[in-house]
Backbone as a ProteinNet text record, in pm:
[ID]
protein_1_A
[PRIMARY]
XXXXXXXXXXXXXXXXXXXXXXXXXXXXXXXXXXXXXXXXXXXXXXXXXXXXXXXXXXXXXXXXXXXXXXXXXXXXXXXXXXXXXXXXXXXXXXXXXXXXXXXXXXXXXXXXXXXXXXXXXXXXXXXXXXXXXXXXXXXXXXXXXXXXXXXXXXX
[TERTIARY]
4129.4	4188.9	4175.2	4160.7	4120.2	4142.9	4141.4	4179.4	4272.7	4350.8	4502	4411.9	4496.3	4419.2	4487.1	4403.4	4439.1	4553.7	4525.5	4645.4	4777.3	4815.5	4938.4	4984.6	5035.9	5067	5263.3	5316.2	5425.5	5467.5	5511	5549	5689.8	5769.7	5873	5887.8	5986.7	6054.3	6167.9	6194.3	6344.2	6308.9	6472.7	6494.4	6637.3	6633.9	6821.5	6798.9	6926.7	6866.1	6794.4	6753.2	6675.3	6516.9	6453.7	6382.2	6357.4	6479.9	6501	6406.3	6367.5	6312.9	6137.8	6077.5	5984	5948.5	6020	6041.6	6041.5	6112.3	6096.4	5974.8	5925.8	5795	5667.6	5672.2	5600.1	5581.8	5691.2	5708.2	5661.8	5684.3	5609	5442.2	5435.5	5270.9	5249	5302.8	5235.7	5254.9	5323.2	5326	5200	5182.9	5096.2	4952.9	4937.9	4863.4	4801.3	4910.1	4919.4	4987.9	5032.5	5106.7	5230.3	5265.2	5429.1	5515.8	5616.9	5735.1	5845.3	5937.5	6041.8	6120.6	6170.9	6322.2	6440.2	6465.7	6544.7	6687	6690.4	6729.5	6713.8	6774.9	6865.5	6870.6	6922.7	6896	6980.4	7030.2	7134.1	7080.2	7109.2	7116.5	7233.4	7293.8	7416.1	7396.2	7420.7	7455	7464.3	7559.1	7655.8	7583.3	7472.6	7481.3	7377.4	7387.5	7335.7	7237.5	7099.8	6996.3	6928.9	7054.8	6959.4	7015	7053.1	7074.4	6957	6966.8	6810.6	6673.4	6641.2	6575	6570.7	6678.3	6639.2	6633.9	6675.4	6677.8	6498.8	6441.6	6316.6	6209	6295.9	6214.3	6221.4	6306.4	6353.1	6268.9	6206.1	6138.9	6007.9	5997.6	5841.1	5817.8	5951.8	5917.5	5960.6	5950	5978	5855.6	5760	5667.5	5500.4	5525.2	5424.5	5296	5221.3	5068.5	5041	5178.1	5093.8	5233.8	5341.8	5412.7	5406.9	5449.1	5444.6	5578.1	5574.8	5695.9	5639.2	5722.6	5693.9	5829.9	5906.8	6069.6	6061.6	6133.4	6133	6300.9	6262.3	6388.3	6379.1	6488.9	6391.8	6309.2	6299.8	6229.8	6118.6	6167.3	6072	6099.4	6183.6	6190.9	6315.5	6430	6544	6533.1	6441	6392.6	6344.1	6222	6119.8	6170.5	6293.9	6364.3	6417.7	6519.2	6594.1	6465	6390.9	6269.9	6231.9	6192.5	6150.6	6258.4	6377.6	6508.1	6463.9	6412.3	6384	6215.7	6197	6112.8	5960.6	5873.4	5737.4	5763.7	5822.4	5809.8	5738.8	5602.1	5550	5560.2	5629.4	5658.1	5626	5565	5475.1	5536.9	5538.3	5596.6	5455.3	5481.2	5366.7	5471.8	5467.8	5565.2	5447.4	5328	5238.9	5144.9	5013.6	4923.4	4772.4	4763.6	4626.6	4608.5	4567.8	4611.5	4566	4446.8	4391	4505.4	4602.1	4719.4	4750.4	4735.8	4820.6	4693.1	4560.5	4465.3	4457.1	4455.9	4478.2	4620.1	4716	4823	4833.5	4716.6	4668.5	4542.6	4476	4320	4357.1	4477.3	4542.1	4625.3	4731.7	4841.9	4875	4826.9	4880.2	5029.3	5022.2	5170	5149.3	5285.3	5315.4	5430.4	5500.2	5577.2	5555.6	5534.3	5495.7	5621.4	5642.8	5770.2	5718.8	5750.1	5719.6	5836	5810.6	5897	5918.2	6000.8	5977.8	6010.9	6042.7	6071.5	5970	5855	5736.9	5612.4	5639.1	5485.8	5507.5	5480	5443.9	5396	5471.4	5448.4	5278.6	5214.6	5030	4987.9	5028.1	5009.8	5036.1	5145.4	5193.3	5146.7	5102.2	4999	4859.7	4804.2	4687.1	4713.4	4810.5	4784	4842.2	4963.8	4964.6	4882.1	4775.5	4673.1	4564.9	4531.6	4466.6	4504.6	4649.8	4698.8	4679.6	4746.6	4741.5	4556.7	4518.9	4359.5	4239.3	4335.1	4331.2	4312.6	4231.4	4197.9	4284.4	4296.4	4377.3	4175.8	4200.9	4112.6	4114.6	4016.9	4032.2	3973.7	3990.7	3886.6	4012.1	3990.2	4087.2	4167.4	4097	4212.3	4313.6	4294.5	4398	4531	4434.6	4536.9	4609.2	4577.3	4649.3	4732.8	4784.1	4812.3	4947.5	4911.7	5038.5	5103.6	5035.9	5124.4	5187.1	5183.5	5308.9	5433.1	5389.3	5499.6	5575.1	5556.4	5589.4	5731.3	5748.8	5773.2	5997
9787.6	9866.7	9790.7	9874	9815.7	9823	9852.7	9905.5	10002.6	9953.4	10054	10122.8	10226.9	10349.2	10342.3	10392.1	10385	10518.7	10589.5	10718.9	10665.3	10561.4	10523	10422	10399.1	10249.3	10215.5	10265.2	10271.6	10391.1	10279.3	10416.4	10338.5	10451.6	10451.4	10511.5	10434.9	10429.9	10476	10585	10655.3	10641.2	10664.8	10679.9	10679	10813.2	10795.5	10695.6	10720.8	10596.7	10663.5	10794.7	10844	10724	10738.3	10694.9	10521.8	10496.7	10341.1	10266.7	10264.7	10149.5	10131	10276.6	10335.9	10301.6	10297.1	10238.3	10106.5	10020	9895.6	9884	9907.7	9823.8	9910.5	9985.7	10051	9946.3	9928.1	9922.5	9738	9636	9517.8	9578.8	9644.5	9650	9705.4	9821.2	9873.7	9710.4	9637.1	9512.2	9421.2	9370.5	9284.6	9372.8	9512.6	9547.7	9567.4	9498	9469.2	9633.5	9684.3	9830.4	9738.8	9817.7	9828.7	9901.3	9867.9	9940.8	9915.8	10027.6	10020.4	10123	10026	10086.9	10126.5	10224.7	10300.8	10340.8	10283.5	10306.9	10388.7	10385.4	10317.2	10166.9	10075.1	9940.6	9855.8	9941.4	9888.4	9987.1	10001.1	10086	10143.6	10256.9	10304.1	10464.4	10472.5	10591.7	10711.4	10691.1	10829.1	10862.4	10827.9	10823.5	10943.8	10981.7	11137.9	11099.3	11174.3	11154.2	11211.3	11317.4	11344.7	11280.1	11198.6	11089.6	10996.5	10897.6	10879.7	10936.7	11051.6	11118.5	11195.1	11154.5	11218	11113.7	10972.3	10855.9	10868.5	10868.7	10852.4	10947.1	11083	11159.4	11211.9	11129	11091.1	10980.7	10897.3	10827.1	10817.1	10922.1	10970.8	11156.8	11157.1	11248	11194.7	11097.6	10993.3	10988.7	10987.6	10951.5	11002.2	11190.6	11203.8	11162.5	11139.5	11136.2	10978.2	10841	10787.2	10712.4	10761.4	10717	10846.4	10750.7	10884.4	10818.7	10819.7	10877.2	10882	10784.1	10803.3	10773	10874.4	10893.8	10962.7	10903	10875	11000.1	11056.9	11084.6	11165.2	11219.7	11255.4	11354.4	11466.3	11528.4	11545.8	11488.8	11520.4	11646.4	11771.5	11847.5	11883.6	11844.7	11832.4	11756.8	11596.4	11533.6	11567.4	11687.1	11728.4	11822.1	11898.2	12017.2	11915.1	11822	11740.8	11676.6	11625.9	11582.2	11715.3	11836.1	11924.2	12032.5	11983	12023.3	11928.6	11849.3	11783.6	11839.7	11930.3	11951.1	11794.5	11862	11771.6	11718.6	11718.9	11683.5	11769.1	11710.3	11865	11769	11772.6	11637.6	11787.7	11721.6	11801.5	11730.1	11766.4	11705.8	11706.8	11548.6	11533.2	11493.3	11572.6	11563.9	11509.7	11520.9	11473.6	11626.7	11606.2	11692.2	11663.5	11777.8	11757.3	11696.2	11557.8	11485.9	11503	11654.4	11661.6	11765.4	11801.4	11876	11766.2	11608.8	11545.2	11550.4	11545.3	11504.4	11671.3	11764.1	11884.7	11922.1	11793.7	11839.9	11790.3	11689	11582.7	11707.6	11747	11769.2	11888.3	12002.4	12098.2	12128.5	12047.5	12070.1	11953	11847.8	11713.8	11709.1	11676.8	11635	11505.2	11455.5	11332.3	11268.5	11325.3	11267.4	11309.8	11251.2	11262.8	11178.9	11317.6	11310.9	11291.5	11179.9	11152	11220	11237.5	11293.4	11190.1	11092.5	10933.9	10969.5	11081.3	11067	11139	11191.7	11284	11157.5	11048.1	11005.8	10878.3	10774	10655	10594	10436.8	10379.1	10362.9	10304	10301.4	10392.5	10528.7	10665.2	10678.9	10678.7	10733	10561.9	10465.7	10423.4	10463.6	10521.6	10574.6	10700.5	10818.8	10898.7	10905.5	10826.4	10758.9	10658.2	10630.4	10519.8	10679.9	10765.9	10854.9	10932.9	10915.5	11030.4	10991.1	10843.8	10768.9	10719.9	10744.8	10758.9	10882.7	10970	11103.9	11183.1	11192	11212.5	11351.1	11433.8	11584.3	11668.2	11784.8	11891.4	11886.5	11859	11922.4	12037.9	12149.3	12271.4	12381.2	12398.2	12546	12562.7	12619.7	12701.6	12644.7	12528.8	12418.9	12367.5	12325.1	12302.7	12410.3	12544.3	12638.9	12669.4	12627.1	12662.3	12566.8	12439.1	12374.2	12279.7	12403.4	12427.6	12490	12622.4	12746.7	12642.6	12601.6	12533.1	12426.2	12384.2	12312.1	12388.2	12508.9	12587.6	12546.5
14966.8	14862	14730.6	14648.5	14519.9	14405.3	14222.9	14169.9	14129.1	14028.8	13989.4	13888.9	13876.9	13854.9	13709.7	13599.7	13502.7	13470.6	13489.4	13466.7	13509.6	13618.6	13632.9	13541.3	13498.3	13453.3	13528.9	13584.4	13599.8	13727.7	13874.4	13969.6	14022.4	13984.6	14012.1	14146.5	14254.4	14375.9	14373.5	14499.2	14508.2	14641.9	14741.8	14875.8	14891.7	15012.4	15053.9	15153.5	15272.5	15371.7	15482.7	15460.1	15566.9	15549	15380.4	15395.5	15304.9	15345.4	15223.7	15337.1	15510.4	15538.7	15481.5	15461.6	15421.9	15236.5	15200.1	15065.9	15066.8	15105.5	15145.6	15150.9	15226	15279.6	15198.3	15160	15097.3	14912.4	14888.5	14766.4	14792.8	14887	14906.3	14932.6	14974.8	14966.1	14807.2	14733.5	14616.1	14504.5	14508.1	14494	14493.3	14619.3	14594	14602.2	14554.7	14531.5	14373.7	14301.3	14187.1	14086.8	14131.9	14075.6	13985.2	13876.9	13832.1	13874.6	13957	14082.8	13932.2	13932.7	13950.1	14037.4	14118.3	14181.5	14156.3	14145.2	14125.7	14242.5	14393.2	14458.5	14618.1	14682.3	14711	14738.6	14711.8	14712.7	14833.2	14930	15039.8	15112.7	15293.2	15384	15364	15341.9	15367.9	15393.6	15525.5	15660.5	15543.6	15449.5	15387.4	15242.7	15184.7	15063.5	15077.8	14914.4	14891.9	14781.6	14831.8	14783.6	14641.4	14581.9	14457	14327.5	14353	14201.9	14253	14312.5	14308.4	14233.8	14367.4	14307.7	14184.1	14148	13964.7	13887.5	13924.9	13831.3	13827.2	13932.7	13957.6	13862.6	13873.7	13833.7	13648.7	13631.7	13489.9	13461.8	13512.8	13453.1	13453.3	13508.7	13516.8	13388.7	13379.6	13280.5	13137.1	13142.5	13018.4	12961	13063.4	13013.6	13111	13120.1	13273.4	13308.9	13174.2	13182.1	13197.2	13195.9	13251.3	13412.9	13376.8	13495.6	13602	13747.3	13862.2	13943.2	14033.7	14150.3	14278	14388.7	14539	14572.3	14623.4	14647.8	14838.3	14902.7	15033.5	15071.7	15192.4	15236.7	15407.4	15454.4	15618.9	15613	15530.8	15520.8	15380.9	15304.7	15173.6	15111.4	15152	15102.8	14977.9	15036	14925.1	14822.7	14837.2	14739	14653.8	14684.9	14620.9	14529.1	14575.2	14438.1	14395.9	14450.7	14321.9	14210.8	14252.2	14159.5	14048.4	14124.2	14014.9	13935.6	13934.6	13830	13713.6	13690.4	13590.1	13487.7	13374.9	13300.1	13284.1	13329.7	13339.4	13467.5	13532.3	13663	13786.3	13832.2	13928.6	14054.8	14156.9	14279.1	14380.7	14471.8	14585.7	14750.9	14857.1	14923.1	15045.7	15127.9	15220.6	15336.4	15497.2	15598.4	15693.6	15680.2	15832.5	15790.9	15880.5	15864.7	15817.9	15753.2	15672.2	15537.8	15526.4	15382	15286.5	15283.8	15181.7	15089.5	15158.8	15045.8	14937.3	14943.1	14891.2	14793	14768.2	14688.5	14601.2	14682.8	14623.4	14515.4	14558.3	14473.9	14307.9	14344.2	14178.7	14110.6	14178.5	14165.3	14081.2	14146	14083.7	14022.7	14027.6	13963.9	13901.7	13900.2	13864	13929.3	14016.9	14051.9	14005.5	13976.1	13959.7	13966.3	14121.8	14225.3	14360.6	14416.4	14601.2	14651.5	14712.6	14852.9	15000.3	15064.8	15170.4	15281.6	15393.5	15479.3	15581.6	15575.4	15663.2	15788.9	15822.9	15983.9	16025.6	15969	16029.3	15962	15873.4	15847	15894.7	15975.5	16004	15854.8	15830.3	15707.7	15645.2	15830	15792.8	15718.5	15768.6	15724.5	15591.7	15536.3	15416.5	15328.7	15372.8	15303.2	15259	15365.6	15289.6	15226.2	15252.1	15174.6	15073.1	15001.1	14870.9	14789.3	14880.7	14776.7	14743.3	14817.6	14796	14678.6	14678.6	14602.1	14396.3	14462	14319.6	14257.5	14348.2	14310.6	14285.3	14271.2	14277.7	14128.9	14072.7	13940.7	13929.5	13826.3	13779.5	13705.2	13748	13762.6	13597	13518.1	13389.9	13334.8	13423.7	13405	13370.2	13296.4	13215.6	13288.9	13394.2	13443.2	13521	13537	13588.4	13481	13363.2	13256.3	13271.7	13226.4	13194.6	13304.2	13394.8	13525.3	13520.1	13510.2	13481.2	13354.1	13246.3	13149.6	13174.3	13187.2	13248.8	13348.9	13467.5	13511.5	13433.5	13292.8	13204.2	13131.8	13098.2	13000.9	13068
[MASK]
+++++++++++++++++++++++++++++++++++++++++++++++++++++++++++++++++++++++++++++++++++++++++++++++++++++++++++++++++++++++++++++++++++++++++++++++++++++++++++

């Protein structure tokens, strides 16, 4: 693995404790892969805690700034994450549970997402390593009708 991708300069980390062990270890590899992490939470294991403050610290700081920060926010399913992420304006967060990984390259290529929700109890960490290095290496479609596509989801 090789090169940080210039469109990122900044990926911010979220997780409840469904998926804080997945974050963990995720976030030591985007590390010495030479990425800029900030964490955002959860920063302890705790059984009871509720996942969309996180995920909006996260997704607040990727709409600070979308075109060059992104977002990889962890939870058991990826799906509640993924609305708390997109209540926030410039935020397009796409969710990956297991499957076919070309949804995750299709979700940059088309829409520019720029937060990916992992579903930690359906993806094995190996796993949701490669299809977050895919994702963050994943150029955005610059053909009309793409722009124009998620501008409207902008509004």
């Amino acid at each position: 693995m090789t090169a940080v991708p210039a469109q990122f300069q900044t990926i911010y980390l979220a997780s409840d404790h469904a998926g804080f062990a997945h974050k963990e270890q995720i976030r030591s590899w985007l590390l010495s892969e030479g990425f800029a992490i900030v964490d955002v939470g959860a920063y302890v294991l705790n059984p009871l805690d509720d996942f969309p403050g996180f995920m909006q610290a996260a997704a607040k700081g990727v709409a600070h700034n979308p075109d060059s920060n992104c977002a990889i926010i962890f939870g058991g399913s990826g799906q509640g994450e993924a609305m708390a992420a997109n209540r926030i304006k410039g935020v397009r967060a796409t969710v990956y549970y297991g499957g076919n990984e070309s949804i995750v390259t299709l979700s940059r290529e088309h829409n520019n997402a720029n937060v990916l929700s992992i579903g930690a109890r359906f993806v094995a960490v190996d796993d949701a390593k490669k299809v977050i290095w895919n994702w963050l290496h994943t150029a955005t479609n610059s053909d009309e009708k793409y722009q124009r596509r998620n501008r409207a989801l902008d509004v």
